[in-house]
N, C-alpha and C positions, 0 to 999 in steps of 0.2 A: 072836168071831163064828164062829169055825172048830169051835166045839165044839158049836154051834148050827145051822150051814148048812155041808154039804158044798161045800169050797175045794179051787183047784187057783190053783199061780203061771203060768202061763203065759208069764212075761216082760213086760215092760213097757210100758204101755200107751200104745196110737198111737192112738185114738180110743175117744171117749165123748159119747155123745148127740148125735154127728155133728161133734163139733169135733174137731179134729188137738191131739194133745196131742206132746209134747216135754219128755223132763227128760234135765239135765246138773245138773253141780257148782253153775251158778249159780242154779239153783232148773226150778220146772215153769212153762212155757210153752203158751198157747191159743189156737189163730187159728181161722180157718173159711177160709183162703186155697183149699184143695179146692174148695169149695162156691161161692166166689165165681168161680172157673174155670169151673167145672160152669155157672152161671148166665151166665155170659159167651159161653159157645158156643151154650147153648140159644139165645141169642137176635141171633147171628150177630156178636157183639163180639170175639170171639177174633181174627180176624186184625188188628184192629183197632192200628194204631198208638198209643204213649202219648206224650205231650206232658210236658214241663216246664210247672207254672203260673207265672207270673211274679209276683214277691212284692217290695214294695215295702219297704226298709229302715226299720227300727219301733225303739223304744228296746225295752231289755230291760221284762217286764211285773215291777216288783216290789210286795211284800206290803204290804198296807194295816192299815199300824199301827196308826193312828188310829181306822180303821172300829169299827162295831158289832158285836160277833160274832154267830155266824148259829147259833141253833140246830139241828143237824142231825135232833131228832128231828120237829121241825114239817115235815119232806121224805121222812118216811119212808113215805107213800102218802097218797090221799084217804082219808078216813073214812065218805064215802058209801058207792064203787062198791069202794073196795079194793085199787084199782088202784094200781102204784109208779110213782115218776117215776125215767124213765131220762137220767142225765145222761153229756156225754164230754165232753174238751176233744184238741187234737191240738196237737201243736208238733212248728214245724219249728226243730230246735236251742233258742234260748231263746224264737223268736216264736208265738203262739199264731197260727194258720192256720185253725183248724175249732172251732167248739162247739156242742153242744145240748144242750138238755134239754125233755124230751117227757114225757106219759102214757105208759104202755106199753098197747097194745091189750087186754089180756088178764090177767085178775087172776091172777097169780103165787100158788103154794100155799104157797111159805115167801121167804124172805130169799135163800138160793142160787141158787133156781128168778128171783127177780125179778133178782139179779146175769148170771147167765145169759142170759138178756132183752138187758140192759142189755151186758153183751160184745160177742152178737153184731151187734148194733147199731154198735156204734164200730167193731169190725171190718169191717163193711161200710166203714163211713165211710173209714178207712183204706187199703183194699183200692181202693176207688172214686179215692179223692187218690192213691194210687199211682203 
């Protein structure tokens, strides 16, 4: 690319298209923690104290042998409108605590762009259970 578009390193990068990014040894890391801040004070939740939810002891969730497997390519968007389905799950230790899966509002222009989508969303999610 460099022999094509004028490059400069600048050093490592702390954001991109508004998420906080983060790399070490154990790979590259992406939150929107900023942003979910930023939205917290707009709307007068910053001094807000956080709670413990209180979670009821569950067996461990394990893998369903027996099931039918699920083809992943029949979830890769509707065929009408174009639109992807954003799915998350959250665990707390081995209990699963949060999940969804939703449309996404808005027809995504590649696979990246609908993952992107789909982060910030779970991000939310987890910043919110926080």
């Amino acid at each position: 690319m460099s022999s094509t578009f004028k490059m400069s390193m600048i050093g490592q990068m702390s954001f991109f298209l508004g998420l906080q990014v983060s790399q070490n040894p154990r790979g590259i890391f992406v939150n929107q923690s900023k942003y979910a801040i930023e939205i917290l004070k707009k709307y007068g939740f910053d001094s807000s104290a956080s709670i413990d939810t209180p979670m009821l002891e569950r067996p461990k969730l394990n893998e369903d042998f027996g099931g039918k497997p699920v083809d992943p390519t029949c979830y890769r968007g509707c065929q009408d409108t174009r639109r992807s389905t954003s799915g998350s799950a959250q665990f707390l230790g081995d209990r699963l605590v949060s999940w969804s899966s939703k449309k996404q509002k808005s027809t995504a222009i590649s696979t990246a762009e609908a993952e992107y989508i789909a982060l910030s969303g779970c991000c939310a999610q987890v910043l919110w259970m926080r």
